[in-house]
CHARMM-style PDB file with segment names, atoms N, HN, CA, C and O in Angstrom:
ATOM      1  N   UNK     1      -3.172  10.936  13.256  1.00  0.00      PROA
ATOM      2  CA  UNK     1      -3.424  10.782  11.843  1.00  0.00      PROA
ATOM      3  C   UNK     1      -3.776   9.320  11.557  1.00  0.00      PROA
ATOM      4  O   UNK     1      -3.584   8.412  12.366  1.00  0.00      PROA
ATOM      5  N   UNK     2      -4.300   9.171  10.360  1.00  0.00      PROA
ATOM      6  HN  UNK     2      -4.456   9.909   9.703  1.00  0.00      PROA
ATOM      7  CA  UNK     2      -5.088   7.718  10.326  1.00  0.00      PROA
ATOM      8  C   UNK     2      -4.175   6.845   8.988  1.00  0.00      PROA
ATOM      9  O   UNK     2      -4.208   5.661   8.652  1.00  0.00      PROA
ATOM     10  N   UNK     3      -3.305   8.145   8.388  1.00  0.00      PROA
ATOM     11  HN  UNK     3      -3.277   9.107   8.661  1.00  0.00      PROA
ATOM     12  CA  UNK     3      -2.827   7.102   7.498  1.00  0.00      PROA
ATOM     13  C   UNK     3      -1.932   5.835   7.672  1.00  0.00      PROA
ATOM     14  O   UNK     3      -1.713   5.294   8.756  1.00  0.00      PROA
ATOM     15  N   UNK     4      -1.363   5.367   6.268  1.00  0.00      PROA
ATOM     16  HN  UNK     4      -1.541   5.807   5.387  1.00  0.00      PROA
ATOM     17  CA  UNK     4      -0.392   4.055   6.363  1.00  0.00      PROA
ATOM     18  C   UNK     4       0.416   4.313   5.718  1.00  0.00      PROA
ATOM     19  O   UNK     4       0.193   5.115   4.811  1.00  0.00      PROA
ATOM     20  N   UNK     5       1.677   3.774   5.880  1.00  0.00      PROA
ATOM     21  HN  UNK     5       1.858   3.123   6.617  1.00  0.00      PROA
ATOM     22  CA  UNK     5       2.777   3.349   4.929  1.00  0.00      PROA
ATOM     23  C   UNK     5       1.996   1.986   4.377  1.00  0.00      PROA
ATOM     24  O   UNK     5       1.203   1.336   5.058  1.00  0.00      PROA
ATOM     25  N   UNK     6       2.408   1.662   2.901  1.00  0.00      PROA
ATOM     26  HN  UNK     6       3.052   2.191   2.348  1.00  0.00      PROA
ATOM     27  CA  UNK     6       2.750   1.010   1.822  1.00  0.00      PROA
ATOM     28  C   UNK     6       3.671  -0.043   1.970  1.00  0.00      PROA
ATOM     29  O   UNK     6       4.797   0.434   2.111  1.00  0.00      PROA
ATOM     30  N   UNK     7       3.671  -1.252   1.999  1.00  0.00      PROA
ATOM     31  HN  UNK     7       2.756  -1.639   1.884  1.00  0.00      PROA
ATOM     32  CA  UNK     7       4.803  -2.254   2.361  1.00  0.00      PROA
ATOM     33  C   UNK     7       4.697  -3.108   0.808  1.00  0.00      PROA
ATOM     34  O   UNK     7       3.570  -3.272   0.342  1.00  0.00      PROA
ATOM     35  N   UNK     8       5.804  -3.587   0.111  1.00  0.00      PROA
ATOM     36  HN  UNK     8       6.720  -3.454   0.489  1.00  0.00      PROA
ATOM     37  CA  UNK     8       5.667  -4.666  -0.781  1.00  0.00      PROA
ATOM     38  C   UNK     8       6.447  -6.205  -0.351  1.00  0.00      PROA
ATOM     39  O   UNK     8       7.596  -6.610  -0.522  1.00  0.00      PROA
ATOM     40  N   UNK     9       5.267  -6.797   0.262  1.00  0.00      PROA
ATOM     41  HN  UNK     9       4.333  -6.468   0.401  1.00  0.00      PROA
ATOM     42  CA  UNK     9       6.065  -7.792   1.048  1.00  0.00      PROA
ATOM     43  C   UNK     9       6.884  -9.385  -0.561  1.00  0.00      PROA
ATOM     44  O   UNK     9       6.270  -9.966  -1.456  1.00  0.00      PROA
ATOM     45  N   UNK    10       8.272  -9.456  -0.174  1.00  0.00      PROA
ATOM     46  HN  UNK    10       8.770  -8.984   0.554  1.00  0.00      PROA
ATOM     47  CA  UNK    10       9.010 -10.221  -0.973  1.00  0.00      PROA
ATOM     48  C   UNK    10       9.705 -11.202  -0.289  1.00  0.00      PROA
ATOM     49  O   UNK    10      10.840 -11.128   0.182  1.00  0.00      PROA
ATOM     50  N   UNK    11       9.080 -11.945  -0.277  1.00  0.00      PROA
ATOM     51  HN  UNK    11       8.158 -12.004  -0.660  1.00  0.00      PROA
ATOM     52  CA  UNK    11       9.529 -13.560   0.464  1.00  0.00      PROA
ATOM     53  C   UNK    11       9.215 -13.313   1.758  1.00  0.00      PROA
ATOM     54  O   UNK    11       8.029 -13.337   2.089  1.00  0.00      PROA
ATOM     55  N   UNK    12      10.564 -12.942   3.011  1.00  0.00      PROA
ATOM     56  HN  UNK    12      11.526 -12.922   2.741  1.00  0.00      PROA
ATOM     57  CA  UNK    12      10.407 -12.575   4.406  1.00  0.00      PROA
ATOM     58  C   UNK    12      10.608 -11.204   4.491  1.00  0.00      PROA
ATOM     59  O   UNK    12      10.783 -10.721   5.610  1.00  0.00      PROA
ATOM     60  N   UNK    13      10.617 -10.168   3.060  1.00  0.00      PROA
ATOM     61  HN  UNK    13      10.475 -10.561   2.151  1.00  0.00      PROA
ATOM     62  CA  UNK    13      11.249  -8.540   3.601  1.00  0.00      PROA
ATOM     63  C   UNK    13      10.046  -8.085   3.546  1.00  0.00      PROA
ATOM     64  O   UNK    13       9.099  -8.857   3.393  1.00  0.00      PROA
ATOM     65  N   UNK    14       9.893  -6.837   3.654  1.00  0.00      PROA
ATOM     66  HN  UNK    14      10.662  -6.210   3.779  1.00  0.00      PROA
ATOM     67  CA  UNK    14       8.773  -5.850   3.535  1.00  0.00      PROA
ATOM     68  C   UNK    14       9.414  -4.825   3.236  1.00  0.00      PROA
ATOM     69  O   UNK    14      10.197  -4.395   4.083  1.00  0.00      PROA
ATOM     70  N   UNK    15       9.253  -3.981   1.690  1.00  0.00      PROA
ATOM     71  HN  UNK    15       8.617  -4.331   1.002  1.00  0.00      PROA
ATOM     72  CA  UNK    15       9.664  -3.007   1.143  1.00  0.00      PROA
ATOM     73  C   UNK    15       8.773  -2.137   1.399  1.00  0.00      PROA
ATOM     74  O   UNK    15       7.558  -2.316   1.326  1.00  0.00      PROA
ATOM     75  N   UNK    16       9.682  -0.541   1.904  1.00  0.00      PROA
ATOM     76  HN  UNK    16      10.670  -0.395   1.963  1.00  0.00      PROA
ATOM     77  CA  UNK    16       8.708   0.517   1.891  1.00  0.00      PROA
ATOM     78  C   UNK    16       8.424   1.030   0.826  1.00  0.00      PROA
ATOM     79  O   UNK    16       9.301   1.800   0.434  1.00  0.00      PROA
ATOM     80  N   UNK    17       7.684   0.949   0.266  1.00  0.00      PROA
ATOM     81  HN  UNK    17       6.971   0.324   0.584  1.00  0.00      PROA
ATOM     82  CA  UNK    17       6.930   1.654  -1.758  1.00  0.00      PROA
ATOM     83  C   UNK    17       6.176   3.057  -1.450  1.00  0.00      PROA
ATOM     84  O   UNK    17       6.231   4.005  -2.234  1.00  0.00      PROA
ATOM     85  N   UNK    18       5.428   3.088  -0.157  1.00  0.00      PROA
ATOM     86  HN  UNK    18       5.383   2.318   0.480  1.00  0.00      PROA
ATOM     87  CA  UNK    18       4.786   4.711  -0.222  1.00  0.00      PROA
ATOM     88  C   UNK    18       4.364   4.724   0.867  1.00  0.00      PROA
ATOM     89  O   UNK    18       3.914   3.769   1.501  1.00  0.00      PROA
ATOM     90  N   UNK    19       4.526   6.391   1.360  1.00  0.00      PROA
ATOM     91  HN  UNK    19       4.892   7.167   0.845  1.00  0.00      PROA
ATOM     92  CA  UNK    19       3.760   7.050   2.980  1.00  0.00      PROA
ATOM     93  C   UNK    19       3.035   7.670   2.710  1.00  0.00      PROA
ATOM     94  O   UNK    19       2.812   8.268   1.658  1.00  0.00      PROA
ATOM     95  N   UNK    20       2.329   7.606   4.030  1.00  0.00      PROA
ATOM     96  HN  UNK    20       2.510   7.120   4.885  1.00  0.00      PROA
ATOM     97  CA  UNK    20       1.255   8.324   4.362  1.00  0.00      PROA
ATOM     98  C   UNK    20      -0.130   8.017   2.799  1.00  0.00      PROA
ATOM     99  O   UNK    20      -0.632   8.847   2.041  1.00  0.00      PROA
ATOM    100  N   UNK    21      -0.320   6.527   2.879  1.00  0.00      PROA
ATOM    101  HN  UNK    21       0.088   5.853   3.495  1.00  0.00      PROA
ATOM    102  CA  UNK    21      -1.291   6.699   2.010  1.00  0.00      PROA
ATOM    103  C   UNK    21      -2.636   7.089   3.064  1.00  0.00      PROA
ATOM    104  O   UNK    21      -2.696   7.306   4.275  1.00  0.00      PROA
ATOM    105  N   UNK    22      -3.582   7.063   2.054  1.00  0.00      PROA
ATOM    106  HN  UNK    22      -3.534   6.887   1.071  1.00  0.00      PROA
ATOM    107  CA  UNK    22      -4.637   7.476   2.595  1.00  0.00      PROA
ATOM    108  C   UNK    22      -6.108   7.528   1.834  1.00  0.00      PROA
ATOM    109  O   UNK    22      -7.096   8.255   1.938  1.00  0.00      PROA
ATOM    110  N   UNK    23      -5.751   6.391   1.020  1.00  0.00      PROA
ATOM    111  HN  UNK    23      -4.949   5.801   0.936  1.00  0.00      PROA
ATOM    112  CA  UNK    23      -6.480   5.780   0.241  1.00  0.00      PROA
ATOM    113  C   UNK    23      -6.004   4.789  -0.899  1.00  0.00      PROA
ATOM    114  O   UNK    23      -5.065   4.868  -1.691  1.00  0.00      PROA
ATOM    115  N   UNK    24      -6.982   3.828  -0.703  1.00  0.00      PROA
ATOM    116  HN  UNK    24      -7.745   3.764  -0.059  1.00  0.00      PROA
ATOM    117  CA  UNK    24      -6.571   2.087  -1.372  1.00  0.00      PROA
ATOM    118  C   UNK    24      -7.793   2.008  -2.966  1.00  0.00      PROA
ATOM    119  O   UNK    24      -8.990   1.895  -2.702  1.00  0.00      PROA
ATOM    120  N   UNK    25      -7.413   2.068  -4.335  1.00  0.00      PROA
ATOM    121  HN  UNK    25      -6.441   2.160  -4.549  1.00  0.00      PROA
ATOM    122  CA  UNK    25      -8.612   2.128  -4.994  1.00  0.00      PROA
ATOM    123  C   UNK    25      -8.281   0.874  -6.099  1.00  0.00      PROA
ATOM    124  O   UNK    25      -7.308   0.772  -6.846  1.00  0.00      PROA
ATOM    125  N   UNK    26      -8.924   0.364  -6.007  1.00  0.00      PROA
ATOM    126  HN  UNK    26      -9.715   0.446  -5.400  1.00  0.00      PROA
ATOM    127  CA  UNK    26      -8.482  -1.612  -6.792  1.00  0.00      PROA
ATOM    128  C   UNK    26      -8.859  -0.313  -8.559  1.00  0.00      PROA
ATOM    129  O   UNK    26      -9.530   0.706  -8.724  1.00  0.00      PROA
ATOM    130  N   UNK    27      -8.097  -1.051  -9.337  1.00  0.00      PROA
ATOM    131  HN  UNK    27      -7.552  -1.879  -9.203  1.00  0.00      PROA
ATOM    132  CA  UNK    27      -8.009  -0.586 -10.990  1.00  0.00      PROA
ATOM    133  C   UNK    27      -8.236  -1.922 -11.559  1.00  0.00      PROA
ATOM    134  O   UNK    27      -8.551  -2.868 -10.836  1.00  0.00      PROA
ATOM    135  N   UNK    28      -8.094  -2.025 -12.762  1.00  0.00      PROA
ATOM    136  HN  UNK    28      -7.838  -1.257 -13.349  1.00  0.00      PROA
ATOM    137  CA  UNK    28      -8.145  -3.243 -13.740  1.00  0.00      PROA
ATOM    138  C   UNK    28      -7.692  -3.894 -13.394  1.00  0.00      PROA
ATOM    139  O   UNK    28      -8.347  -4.862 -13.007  1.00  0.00      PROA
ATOM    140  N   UNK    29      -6.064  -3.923 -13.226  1.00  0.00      PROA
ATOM    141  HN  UNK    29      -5.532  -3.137 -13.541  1.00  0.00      PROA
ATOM    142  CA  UNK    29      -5.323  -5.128 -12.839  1.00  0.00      PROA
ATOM    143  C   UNK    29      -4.185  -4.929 -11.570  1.00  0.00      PROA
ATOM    144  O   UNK    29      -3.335  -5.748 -11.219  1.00  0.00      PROA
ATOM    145  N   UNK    30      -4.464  -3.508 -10.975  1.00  0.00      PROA
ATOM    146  HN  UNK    30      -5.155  -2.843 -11.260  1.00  0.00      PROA
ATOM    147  CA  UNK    30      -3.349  -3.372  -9.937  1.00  0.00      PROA
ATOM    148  C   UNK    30      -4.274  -2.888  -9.020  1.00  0.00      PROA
ATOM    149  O   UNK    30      -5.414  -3.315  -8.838  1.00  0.00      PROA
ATOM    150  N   UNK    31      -3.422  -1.494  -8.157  1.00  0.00      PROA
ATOM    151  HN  UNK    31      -2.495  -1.148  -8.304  1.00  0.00      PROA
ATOM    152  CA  UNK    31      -3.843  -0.696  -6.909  1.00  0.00      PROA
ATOM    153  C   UNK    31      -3.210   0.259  -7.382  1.00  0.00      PROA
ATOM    154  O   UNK    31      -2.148   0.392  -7.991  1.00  0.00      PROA
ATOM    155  N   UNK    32      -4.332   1.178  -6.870  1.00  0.00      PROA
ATOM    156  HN  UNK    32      -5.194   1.070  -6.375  1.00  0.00      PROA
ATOM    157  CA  UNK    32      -3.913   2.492  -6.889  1.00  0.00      PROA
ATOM    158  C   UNK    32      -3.467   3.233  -5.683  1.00  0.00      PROA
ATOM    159  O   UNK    32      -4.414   3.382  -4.912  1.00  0.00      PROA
ATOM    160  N   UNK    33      -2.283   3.788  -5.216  1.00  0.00      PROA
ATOM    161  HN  UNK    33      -1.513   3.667  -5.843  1.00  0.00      PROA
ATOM    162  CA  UNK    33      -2.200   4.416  -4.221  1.00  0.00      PROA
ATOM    163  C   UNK    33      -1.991   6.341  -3.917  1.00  0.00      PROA
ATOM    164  O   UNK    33      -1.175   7.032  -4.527  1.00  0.00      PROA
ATOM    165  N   UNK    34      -2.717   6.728  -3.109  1.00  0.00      PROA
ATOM    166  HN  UNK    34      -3.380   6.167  -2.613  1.00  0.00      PROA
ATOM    167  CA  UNK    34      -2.915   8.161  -3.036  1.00  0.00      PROA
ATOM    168  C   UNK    34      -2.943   8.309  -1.340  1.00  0.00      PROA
ATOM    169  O   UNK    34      -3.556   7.820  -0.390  1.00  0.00      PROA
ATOM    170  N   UNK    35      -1.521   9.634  -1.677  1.00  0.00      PROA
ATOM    171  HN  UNK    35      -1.023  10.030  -2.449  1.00  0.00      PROA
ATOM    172  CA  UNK    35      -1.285   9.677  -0.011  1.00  0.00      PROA
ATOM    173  C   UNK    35      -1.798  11.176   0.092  1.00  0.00      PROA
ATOM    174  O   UNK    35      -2.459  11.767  -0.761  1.00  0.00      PROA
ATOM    175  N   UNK    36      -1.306  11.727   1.457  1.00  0.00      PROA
ATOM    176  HN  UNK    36      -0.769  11.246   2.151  1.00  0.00      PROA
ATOM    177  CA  UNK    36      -2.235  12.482   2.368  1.00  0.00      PROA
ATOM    178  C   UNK    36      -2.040  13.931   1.406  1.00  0.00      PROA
ATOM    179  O   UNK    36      -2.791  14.887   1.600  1.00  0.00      PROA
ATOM    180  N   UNK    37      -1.062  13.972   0.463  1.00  0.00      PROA
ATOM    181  HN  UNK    37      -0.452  13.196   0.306  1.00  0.00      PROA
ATOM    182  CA  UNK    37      -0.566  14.900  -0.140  1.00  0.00      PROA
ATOM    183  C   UNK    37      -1.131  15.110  -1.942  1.00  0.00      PROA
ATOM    184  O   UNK    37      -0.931  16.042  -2.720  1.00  0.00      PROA
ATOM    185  N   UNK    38      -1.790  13.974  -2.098  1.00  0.00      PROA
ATOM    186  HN  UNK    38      -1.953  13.216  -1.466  1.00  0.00      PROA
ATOM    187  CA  UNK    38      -2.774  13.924  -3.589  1.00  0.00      PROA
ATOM    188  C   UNK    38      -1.134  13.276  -4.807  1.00  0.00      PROA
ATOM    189  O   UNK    38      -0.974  13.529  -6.001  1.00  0.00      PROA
ATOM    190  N   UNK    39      -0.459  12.660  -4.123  1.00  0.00      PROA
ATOM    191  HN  UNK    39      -0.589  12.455  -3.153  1.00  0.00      PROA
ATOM    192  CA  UNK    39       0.384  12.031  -5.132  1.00  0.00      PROA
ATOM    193  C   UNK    39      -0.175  10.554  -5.108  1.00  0.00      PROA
ATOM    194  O   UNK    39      -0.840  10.074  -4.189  1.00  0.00      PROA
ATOM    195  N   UNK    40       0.272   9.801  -6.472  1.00  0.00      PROA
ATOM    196  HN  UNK    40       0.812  10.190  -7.218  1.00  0.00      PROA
ATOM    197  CA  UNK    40      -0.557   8.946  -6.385  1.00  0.00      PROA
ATOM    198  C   UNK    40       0.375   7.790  -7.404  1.00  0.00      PROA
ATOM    199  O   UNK    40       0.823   8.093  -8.510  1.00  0.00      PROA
ATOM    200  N   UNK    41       0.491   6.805  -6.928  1.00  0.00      PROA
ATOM    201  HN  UNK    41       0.127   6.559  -6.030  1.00  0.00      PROA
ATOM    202  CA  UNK    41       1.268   5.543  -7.725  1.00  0.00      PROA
ATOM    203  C   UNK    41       0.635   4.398  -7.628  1.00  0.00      PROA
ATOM    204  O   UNK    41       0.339   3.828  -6.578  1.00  0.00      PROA
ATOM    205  N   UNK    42       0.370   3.966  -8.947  1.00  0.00      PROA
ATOM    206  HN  UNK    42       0.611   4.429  -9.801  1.00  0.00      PROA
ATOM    207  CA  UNK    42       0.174   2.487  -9.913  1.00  0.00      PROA
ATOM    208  C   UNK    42       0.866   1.089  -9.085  1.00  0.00      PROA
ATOM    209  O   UNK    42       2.092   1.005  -9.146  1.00  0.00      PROA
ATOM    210  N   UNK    43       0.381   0.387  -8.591  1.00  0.00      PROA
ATOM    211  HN  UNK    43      -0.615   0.455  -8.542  1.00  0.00      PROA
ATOM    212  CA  UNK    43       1.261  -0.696  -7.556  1.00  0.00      PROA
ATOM    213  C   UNK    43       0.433  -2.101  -8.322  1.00  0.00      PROA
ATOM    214  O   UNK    43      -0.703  -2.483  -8.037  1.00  0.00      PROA
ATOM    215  N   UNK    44       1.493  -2.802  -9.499  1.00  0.00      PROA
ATOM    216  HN  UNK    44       2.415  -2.492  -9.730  1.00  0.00      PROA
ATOM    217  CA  UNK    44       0.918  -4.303  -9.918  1.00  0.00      PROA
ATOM    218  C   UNK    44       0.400  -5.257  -8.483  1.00  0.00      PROA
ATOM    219  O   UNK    44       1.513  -5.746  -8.289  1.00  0.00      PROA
ATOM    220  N   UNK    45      -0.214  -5.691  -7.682  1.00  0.00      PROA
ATOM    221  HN  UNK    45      -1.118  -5.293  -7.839  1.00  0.00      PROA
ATOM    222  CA  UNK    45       0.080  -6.318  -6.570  1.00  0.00      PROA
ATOM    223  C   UNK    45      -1.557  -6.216  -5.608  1.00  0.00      PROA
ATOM    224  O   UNK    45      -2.409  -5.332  -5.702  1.00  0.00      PROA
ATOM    225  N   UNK    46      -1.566  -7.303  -4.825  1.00  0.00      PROA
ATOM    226  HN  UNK    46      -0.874  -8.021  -4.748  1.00  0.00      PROA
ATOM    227  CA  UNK    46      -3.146  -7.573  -4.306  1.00  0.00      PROA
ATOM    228  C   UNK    46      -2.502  -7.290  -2.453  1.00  0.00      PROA
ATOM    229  O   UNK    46      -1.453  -7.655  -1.922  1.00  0.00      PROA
ATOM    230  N   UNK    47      -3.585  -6.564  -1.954  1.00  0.00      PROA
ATOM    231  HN  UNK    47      -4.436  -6.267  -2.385  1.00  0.00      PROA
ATOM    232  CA  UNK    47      -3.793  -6.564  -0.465  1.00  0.00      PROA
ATOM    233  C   UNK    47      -3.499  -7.785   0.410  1.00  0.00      PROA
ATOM    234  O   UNK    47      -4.246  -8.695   0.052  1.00  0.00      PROA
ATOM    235  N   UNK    48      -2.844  -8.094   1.239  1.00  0.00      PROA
ATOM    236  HN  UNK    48      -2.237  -7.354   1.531  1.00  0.00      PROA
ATOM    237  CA  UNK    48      -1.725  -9.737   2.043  1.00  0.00      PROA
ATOM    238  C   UNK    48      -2.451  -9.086   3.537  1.00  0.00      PROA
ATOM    239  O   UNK    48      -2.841  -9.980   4.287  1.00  0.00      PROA
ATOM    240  N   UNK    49      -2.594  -8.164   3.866  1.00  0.00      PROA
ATOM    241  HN  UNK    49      -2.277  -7.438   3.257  1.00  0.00      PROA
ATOM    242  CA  UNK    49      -2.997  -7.736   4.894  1.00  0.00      PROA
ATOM    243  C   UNK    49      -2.952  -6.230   5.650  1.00  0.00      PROA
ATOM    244  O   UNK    49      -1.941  -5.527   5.635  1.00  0.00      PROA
ATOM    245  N   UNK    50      -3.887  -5.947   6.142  1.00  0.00      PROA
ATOM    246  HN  UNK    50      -4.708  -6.518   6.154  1.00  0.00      PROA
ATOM    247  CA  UNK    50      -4.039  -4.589   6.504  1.00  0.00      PROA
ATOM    248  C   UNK    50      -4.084  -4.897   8.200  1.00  0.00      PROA
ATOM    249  O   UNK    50      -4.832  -5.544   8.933  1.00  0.00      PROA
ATOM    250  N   UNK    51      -2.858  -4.065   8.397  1.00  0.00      PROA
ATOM    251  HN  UNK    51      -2.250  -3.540   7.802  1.00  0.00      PROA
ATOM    252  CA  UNK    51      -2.563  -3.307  10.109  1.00  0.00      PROA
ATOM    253  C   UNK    51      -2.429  -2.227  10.507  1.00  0.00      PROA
ATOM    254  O   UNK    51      -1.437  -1.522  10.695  1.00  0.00      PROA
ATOM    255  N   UNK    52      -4.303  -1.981  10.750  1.00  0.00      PROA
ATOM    256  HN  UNK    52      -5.109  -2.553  10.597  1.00  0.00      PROA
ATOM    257  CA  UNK    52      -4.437  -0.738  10.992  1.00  0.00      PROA
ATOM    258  C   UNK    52      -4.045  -0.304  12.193  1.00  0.00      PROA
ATOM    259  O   UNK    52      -3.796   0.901  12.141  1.00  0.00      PROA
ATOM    260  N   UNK    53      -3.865  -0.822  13.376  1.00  0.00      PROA
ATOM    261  HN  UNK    53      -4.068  -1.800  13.418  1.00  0.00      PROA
ATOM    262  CA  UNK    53      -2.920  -0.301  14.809  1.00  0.00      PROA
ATOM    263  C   UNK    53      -1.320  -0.106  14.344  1.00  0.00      PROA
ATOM    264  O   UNK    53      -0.431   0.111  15.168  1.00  0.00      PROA
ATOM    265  N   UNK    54      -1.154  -0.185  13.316  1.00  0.00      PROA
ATOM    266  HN  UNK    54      -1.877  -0.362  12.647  1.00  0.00      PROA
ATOM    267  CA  UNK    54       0.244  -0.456  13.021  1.00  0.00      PROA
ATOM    268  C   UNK    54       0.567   0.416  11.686  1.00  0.00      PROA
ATOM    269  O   UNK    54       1.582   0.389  10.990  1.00  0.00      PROA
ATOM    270  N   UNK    55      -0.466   1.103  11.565  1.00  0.00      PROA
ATOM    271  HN  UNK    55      -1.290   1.125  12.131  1.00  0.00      PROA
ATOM    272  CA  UNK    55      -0.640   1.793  10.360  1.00  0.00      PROA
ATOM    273  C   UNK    55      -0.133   1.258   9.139  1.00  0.00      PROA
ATOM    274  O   UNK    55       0.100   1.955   8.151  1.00  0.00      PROA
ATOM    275  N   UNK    56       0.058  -0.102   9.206  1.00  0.00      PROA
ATOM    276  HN  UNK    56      -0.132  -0.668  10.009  1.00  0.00      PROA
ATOM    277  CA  UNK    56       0.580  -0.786   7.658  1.00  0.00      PROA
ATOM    278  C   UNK    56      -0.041  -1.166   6.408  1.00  0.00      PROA
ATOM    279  O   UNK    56      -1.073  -0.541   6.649  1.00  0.00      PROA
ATOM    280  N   UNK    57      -0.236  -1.605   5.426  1.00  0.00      PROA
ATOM    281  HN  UNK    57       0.603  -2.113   5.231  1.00  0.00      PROA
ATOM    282  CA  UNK    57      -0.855  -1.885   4.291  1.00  0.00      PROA
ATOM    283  C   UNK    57       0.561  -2.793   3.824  1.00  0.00      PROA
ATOM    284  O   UNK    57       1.604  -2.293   3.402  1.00  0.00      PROA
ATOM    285  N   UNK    58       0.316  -4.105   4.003  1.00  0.00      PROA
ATOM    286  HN  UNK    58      -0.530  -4.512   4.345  1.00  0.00      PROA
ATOM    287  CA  UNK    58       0.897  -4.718   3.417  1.00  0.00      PROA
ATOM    288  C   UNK    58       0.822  -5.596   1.988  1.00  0.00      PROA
ATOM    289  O   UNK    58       0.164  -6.623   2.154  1.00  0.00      PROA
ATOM    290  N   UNK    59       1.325  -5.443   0.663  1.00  0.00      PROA
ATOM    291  HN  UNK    59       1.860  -4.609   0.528  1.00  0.00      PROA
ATOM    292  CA  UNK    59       0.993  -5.712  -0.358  1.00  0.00      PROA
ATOM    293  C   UNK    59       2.125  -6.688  -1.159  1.00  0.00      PROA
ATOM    294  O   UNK    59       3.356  -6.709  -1.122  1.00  0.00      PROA
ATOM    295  N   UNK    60       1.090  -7.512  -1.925  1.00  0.00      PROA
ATOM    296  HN  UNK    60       0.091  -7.495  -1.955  1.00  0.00      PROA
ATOM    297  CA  UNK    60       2.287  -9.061  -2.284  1.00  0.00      PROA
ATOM    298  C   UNK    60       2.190  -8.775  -3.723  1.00  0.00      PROA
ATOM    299  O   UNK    60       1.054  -8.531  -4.130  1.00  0.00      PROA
ATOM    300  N   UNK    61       3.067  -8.756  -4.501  1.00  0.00      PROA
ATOM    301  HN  UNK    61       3.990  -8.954  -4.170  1.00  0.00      PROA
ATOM    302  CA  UNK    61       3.659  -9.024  -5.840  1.00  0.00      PROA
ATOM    303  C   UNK    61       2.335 -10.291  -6.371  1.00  0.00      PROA
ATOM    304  O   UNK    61       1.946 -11.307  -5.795  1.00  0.00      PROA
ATOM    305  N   UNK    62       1.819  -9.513  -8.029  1.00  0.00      PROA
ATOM    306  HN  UNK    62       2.136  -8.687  -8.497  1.00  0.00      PROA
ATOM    307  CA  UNK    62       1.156 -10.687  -8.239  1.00  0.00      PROA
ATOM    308  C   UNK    62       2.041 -11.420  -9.775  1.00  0.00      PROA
ATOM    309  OT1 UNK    62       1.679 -12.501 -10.238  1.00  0.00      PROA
TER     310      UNK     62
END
């Protein structure tokens, strides 16, 4: 499978916020996230880095 977990990275932690996304869609002022299942959550916060061997999406508080 090709998806990612969702990370909200806060100082040195990395919070898990959502699995199995499986699509990243930039909005007005946040991210939109939609996993393999068509649920879908509002995330205030900009892309810090994507590890795709690692299936991560890591995302920083703006």
């Amino acid at each position: 499978m090709c998806e990612a977990h969702a990370y909200l990275r806060r100082g040195d932690r990395e919070e898990l916020i959502f699995e199995n996304v499986d699509k990243v869609e930039p909005q007005n002022d946040c991210l939109l996230l939609e996993n393999i299942f068509g649920q879908r959550k509002m995330v205030k916060a900009r892309i810090k880095e994507l590890a795709l061997v690692d299936h991560k999406i890591i995302l920083e508080e703006e």
